[in-house]
KEKE-3310 file (N, C-alpha, C; in steps of 0.2 Angstrom, whole numbers, plus 5000, padded with zeros to 4 digits):
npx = (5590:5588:5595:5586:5572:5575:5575:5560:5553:5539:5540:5538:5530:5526:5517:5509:5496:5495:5503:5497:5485:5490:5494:5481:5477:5484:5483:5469:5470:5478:5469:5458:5465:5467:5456:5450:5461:5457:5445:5446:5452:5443:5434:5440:5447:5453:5437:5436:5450:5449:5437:5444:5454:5445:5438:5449:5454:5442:5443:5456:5450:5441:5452:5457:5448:5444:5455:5454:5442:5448:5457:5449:5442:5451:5452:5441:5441:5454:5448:5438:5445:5454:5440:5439:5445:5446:5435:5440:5449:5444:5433:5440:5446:5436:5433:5445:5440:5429:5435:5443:5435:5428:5438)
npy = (5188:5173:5156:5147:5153:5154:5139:5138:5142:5143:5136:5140:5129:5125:5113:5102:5102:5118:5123:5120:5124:5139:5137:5137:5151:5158:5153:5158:5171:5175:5171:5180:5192:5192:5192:5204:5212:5209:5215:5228:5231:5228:5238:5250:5251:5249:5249:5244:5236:5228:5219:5216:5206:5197:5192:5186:5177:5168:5164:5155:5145:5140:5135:5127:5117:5111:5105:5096:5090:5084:5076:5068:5063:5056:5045:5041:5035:5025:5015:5010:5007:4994:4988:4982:4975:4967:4960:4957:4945:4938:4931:4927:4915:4907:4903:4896:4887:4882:4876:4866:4856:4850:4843)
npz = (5464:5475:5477:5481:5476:5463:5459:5466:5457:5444:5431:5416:5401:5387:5381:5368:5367:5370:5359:5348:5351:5349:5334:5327:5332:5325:5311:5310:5311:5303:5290:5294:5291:5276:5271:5275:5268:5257:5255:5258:5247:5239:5241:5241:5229:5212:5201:5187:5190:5199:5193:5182:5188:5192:5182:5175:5184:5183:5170:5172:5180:5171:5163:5170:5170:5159:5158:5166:5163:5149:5155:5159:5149:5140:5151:5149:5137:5136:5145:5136:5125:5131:5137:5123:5118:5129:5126:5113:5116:5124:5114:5104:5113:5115:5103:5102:5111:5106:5094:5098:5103:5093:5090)
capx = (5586:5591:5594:5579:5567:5577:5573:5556:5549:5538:5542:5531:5530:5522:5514:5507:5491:5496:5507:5491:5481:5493:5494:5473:5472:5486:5480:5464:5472:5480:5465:5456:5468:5466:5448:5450:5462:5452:5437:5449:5456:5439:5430:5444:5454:5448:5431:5439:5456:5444:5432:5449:5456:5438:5438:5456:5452:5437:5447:5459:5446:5439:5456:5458:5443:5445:5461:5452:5440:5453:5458:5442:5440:5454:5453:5436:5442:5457:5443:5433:5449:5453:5436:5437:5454:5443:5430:5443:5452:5436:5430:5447:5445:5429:5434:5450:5438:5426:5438:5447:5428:5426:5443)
capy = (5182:5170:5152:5145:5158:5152:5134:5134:5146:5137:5136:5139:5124:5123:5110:5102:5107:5123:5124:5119:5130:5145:5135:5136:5155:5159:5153:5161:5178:5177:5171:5188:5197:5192:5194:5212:5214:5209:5218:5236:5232:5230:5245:5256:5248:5250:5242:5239:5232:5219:5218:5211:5201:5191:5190:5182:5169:5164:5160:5151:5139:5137:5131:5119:5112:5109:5101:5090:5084:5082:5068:5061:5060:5052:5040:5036:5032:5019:5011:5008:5002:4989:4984:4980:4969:4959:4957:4950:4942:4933:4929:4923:4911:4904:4902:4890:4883:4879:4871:4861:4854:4849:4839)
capz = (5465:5478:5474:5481:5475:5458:5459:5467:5451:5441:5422:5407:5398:5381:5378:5363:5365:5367:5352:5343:5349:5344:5328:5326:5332:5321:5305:5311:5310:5294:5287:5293:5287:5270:5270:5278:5263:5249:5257:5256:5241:5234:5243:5240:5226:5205:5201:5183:5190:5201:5186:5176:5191:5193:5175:5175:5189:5178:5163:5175:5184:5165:5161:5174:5170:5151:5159:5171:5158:5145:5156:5161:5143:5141:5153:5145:5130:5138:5147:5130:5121:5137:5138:5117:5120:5133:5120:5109:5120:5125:5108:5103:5118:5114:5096:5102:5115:5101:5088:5104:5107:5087:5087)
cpx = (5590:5588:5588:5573:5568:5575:5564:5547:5547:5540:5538:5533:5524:5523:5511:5501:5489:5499:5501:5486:5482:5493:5488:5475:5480:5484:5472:5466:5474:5475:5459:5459:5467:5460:5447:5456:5458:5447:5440:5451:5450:5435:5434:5450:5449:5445:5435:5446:5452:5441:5438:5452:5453:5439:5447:5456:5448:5438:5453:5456:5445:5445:5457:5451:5441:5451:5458:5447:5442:5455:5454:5442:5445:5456:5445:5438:5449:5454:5440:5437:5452:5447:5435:5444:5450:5440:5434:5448:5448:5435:5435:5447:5442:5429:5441:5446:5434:5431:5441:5441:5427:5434:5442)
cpy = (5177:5161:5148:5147:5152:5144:5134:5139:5142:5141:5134:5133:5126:5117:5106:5103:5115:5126:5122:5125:5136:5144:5138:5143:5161:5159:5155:5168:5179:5175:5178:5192:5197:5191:5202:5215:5215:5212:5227:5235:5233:5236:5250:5256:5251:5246:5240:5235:5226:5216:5213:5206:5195:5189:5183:5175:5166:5161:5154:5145:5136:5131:5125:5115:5110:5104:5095:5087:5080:5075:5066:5058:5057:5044:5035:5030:5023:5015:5009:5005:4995:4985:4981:4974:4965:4957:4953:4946:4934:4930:4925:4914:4907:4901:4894:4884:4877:4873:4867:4856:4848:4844:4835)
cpz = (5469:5476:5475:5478:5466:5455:5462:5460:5445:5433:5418:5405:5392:5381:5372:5360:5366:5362:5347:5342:5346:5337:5323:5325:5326:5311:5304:5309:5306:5287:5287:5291:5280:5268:5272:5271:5255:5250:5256:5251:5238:5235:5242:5231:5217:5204:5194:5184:5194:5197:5183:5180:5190:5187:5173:5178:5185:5173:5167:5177:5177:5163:5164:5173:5165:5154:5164:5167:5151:5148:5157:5153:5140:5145:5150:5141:5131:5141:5142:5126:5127:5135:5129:5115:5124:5128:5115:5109:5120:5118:5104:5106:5117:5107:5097:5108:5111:5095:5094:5104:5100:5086:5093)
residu = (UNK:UNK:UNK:UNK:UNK:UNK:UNK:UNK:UNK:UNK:UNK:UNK:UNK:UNK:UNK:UNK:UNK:UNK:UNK:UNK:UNK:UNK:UNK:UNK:UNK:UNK:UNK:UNK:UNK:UNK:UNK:UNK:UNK:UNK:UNK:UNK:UNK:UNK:UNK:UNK:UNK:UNK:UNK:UNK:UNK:UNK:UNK:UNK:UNK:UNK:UNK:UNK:UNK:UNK:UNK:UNK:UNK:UNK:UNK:UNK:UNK:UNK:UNK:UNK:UNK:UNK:UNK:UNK:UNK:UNK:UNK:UNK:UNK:UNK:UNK:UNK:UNK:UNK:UNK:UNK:UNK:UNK:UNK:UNK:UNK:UNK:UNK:UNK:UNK:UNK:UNK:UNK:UNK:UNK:UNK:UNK:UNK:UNK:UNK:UNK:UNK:UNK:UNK)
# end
């Protein structure tokens, strides 16, 4: 190759919207893949090892979700004792505003 030829050869560039796009059709293909596996695994695979898998994930989402009402219910309950500190806050207030009023 002569140095001309050398210099006037154009040169791939990536880009950033190319790096994207391979990003996009990347996590596209690894997404089918893992749908063409769980699709073999269950067409060819044991209906009771699936049967206890699904079963297994069911008990797992259960649990996250005794855990995520666990704190809702918690945070209830810190809102209800809050809002009973305002109230006797309040009324405390009203009591020194009251006798302040009578002297």
């Amino acid at each position: 190759m002569r140095a001309y030829e050398f210099i006037n050869q154009k040169s791939n560039k990536l880009t950033m919207r190319h790096l994207h796009k391979l990003k996009k059709i990347r996590k596209l293909r690894q997404h089918e893949l893992e749908q063409k596996k769980s699709l073999v695994a269950q067409m060819y695979g044991d209906p009771v090892a699936h049967a206890e898998k699904e079963q297994q994930e069911l008990e797992q989402m259960e649990r996250q979700l005794e855990l995520v009402m666990d704190k809702i219910k918690n945070e209830i309950q810190s809102a209800e004792i809050d809002n009973q500190q305002r109230e006797k806050i309040r009324s405390m207030a009203m009591r020194t505003v009251k006798r302040s009023m009578k002297n």
